[in-house]
C-alpha positions as CSV (number, residue, x, y, z in Angstrom):
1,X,71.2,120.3,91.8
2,X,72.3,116.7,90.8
3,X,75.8,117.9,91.2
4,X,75.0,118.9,95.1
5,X,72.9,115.6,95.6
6,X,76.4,113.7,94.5
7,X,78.3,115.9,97.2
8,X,76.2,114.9,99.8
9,X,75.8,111.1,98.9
10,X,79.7,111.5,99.2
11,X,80.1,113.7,102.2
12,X,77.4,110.9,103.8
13,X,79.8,108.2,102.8
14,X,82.9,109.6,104.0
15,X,81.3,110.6,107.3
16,X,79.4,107.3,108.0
17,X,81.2,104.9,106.8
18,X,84.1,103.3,108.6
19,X,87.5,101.8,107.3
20,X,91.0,100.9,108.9
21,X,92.4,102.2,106.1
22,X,96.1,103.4,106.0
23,X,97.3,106.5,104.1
24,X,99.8,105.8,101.5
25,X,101.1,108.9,99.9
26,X,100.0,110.1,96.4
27,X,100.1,108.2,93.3
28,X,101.6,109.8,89.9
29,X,98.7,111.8,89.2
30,X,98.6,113.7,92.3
31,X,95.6,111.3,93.9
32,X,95.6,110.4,97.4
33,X,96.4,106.5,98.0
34,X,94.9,104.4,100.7
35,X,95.3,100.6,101.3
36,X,92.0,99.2,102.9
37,X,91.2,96.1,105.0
38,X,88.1,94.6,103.0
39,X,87.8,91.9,105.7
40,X,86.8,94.1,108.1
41,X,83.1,94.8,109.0
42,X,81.7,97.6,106.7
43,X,81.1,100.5,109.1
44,X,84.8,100.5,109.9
45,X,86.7,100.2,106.7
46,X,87.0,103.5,105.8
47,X,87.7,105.2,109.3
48,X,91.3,106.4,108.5
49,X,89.9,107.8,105.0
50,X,87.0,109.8,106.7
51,X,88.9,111.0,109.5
52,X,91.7,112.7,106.2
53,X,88.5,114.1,104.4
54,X,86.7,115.0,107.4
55,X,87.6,118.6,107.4
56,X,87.8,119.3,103.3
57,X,83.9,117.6,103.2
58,X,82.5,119.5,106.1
59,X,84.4,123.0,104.6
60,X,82.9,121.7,101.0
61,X,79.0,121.2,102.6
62,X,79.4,124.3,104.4
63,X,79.7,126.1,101.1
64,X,77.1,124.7,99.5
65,X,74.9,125.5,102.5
66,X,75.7,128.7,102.4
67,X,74.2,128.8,98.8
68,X,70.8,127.6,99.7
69,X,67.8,130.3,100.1
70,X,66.9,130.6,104.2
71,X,63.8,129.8,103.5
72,X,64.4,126.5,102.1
73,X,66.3,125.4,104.7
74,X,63.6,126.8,106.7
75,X,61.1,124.3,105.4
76,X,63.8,121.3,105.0
């Protein structure tokens, strides 16, 4: 359950928060690079990231959706 709680603190973050960030390529290890503009207000400094995650989060929440009992969701 805590593992599910940290996907949707993350899945909140990348879809709410906002960032003119730019994609950079991968580093060595395969990791996804982007250089950020920290001076920017804070609901639009990671745009450009959450707009590159947007569909992997929603497929990744959708999943764990799927996973929860109806009734649960039913009383949520």
């Amino acid at each position: 359950m805590r593992r599910f709680s940290l996907y949707i603190a993350l899945a909140a973050v990348l879809m709410f928060a906002g960032s003119n960030a730019e994609y950079q390529g991968k580093n060595k290890f395969g990791v996804d690079v982007f250089t950020m503009d920290l001076d920017l207000a804070e609901e639009k400094r990671f745009e450009e990231v959450t707009a590159f995650y947007k569909d992997t989060v929603i497929q990744v929440l959708d999943q764990y959706m799927s996973l929860i009992p109806a009734p649960i969701l039913i009383l949520a």
